[in-house]
N, C-alpha and C positions, 0 to 999 in steps of 0.2 A: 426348394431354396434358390431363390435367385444371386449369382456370385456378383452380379452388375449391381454396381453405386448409384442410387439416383442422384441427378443433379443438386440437390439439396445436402446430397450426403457430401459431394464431391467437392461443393465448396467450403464443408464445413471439417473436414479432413484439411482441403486446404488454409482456413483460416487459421485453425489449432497449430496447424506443422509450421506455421510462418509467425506466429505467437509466441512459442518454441523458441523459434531459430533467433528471434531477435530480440527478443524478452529475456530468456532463461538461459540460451549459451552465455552470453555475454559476462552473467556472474559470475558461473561454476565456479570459477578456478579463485575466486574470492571468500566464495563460501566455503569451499576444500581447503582456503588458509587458515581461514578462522574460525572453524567448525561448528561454525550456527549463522542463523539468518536475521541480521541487525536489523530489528521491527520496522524503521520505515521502509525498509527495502522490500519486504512481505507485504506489508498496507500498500505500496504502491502497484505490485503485482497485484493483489486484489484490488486496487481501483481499477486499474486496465481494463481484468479479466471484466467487470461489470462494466465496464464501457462497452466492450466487443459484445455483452451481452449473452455471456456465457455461466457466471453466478450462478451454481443450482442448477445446472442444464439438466441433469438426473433426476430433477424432481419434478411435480404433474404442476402444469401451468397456475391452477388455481390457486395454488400455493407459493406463487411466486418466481417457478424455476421455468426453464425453456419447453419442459414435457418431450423430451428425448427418447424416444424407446431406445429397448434393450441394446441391438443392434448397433443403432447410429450411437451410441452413448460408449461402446463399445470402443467403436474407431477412434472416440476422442481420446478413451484414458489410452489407446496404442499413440496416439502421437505425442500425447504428455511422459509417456514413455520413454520418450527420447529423451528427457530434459533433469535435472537434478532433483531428485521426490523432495528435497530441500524446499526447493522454489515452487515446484508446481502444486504443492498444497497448499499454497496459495489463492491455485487457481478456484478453489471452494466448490467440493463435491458433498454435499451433507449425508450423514448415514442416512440408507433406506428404511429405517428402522424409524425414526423420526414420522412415518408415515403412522402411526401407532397410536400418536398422541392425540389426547381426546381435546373437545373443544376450549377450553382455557390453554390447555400443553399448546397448542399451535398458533396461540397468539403469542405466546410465554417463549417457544422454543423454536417451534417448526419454521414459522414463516420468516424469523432473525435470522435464524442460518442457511435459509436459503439464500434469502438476499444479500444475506454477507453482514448483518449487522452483528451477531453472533458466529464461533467457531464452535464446533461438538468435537468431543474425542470420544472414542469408543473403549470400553474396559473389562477384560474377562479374566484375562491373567492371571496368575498369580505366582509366587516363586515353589509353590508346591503341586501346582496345577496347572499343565499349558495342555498340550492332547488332550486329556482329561478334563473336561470343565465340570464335570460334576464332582470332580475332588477338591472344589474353593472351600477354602475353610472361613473368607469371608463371610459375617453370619449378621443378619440383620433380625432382632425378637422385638416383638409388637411391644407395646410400651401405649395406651389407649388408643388413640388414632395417630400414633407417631410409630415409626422405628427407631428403633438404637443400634447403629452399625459399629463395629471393631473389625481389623484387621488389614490387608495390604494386596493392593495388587502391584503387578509392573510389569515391563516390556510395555506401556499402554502407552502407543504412536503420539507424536504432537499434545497432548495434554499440556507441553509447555503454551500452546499460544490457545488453549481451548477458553471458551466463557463455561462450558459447563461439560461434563462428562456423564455420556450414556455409560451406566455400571451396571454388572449384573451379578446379584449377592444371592447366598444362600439365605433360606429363608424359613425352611421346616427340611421334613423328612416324611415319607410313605414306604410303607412293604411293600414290597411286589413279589412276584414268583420267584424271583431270580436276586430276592435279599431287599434290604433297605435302600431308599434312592432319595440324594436331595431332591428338594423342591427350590427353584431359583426365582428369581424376582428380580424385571429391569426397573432401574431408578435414574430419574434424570437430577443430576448433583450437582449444584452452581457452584463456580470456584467462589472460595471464600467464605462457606457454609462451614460456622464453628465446630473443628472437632475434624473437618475433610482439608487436607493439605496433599497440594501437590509437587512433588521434590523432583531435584536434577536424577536420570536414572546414571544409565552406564555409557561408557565408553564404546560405541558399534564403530568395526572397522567399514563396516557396510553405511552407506547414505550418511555421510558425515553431512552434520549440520541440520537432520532431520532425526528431532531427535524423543527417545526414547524417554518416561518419565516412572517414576515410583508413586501410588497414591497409596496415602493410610489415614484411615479412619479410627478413631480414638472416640467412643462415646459421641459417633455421630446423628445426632435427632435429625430424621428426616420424616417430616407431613405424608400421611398418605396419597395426598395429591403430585408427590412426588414421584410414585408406580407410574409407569408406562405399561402399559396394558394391566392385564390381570394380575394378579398375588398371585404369586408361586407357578405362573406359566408363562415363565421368562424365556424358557428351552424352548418351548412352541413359540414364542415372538423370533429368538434368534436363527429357527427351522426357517420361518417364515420370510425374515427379508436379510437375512447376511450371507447364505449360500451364494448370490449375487456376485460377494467379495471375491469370492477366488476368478468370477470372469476378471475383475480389476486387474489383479494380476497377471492372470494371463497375458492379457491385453498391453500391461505396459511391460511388459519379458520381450511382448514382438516388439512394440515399439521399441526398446533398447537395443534388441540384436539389431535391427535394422538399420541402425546409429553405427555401429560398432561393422557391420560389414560395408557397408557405402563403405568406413577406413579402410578395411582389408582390403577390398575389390583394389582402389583408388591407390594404394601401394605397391600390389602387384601387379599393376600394371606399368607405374612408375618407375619403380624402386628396379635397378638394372644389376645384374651379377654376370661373368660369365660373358660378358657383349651382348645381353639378352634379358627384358622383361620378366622378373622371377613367377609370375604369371604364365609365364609358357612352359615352365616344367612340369609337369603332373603334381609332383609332390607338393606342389601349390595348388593348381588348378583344382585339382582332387579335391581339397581342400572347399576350396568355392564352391563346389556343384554341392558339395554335402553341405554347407552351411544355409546355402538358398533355400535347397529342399528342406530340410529342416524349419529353417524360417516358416515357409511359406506351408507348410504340415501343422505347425503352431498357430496361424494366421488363421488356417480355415478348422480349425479345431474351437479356436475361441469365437468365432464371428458364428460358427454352427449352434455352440452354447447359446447363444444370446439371443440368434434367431431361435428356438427351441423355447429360451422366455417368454420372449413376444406371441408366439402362436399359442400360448399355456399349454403346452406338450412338457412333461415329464422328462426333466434335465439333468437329476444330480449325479448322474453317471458322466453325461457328456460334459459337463463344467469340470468336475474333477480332474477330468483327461484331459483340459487341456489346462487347469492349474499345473499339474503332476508333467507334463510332456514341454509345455511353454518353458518353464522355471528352470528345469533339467536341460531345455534345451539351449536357454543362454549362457550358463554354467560352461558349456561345451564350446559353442561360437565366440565366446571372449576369448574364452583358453586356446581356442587356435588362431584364434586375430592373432593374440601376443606372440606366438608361435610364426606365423606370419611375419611380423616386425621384426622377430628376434631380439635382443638387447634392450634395442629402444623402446619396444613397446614396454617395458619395465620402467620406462623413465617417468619421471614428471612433467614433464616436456607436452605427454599427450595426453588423451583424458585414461585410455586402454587400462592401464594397472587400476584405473577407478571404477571404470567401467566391471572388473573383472570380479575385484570387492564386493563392489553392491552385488551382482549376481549372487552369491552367496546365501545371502538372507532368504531372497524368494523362494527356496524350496524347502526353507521348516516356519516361515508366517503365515499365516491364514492357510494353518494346516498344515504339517508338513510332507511332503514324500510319501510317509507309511502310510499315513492316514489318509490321501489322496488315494493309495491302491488300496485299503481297505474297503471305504466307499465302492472305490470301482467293483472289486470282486463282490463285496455283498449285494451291490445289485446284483451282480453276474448269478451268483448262485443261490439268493433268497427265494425266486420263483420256482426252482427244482428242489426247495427242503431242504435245503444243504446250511 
């Protein structure tokens, strides 16, 4: 693995973080009054983002998007990172999943949401089933070449500004050695499709303004042309291209601490007690060398993942560690920024007590904590029988 940026990568780390800085600080503190994002202000970040010519960077050219590998694709969600997930899904990353869709789905879906003419939202959730996804009691039964779906999901990201939602229902059932196990099945579900309604969800202290939604299905008929891959091997589509998701996160956990220590650094160094830089006492300083390091442990943890993609080398050990280590690690470096600040950094004054909120979340979405060391360890010990 080479740790050096090609020049290509290095202006495009630089574009994103300058995009960032003058695009998306600017709002925050607008968007954390009113706790959502007033739609022309979201249409105009995505006009932008497609000016700079970044729309769909994650997706393969021929489909419309920049064809990014894993890597450099990487670096971008670490500097969107920085910025309010409010505003920066805006900036228009489409599910990998979408790559699935057969030849009408990608005139229909794929190639609209890359270019930005369509939003997708992603949906597995349910209030009975999060870790568990083979416990949806969302059930979709054949009905001639149609299904008829009932029931509810939620926690399912932005669905407020989506045109259609990637879902994945239950669909049958098989034995296996080890008991009865659904069969799931992805569907691509236009908003607006009689019988599918999507509602305001909850109230998140975390990413105000980016927001969480409830869908339920009542006697919803959907065409079979509406599958995304196969019938009832929805699990193998979601193996296949969403494990991906937890680099995301990773990726924007660095970009945020990185946000969040530039403040710390810049105040201990400032900030005077004593006739002296509160930076010059250990109980500070200390403070710093462990935050870097850390940082910068989460940084080559996620950028090792991606490189690992790229080469098709077998990753979901090293993705998980750095979902599992990134998430936990920001958690940590806000909590001592504010610590840092002391008082103020509780205040409203700075973004730190927002910064510290949103931390939160990232270490039970797209998997949480357990389920990250799970993964890990059943790599570790499925090759010895264990």
């Amino acid at each position: 693995m080479n740790f050096g940026l090609t020049d290509e990568q290095e202006m495009i780390v630089s574009t994103v973080r300058s995009f960032v800085e003058t695009e998306i600080y600017p709002l925050e503190d607008e968007v954390e009054r009113l706790g959502y994002v007033p739609p022309d202000m979201g249409q105009e970040i995505a006009r932008k983002t497609k000016e700079l010519g970044f729309f769909g960077c994650n997706m393969p050219e021929d489909v419309g998007g920049a064809g990014l590998d894993h890597l450099t694709f990487a670096l971008v969600e670490r500097e969107l990172g920085r910025g309010s997930m409010a505003l920066t899904v805006f900036f228009g990353r489409p599910s990998g999943i979408l790559m699935g869709c057969n030849a009408e789905q990608r005139e229909r879906y794929l190639i609209p949401a890359t270019t930005g003419e369509k939003f997708d939202a992603l949906a597995m959730t349910e209030p009975g089933a999060g870790s568990d996804v083979r416990g949806m009691k969302t059930f979709a039964k054949k009905d001639g070449d149609d299904w008829i779906v009932n029931g509810t999901k939620h926690f399912i990201s932005h669905a407020n500004i989506a045109d259609f939602v990637i879902v994945f229902i239950a669909t049958g059932e098989e034995e296996t050695p080890r008991g009865p196990k659904k069969l799931i099945t992805c569907f691509l579900v236009d908003r607006g499709t009689p019988g599918f309604e999507i509602r305001e969800g909850y109230n998140s202290v975390s990413h105000r303004g980016y927001k969480n939604t409830i869908l339920t299905f009542d006697d919803c008929r959907l065409p079979s042309a509406q599958v995304l891959g196969e019938p009832h091997k929805g699990f193998d589509l979601a193996n296949d291209w969403l494990y991906g998701t937890r680099l995301t996160v990773a990726a924007n956990c660095v970009g945020r601490a990185r946000r969040v220590f530039d403040y710390a650094l810049n105040y201990a160094a400032e900030r005077k007690q004593f006739g002296k830089p509160i930076g010059a006492n250990q109980g500070v300083s200390f403070k710093l060398a462990d935050m870097i390091t850390e940082i910068d442990a989460a940084d080559f943890l996620t950028l090792h993942g991606a490189w690992l993609l790229d080469q098709k080398k077998p990753s979901n050990r090293e993705i998980a560690s750095a979902k599992l280590y990134a998430s936990e690690m920001l958690g940590r470096v806000t909590d001592e920024a504010i610590q840092i600040y002391g008082g103020m950094g509780l205040m409203d004054d700075l973004p730190l007590a927002r910064f510290w909120r949103d931390a939160r979340v990232e270490r039970i979405w797209d998997g949480t904590s357990e389920i990250q060391r799970h993964i890990i360890s059943r790599d570790l010990l499925r090759p010895l029988g264990a």
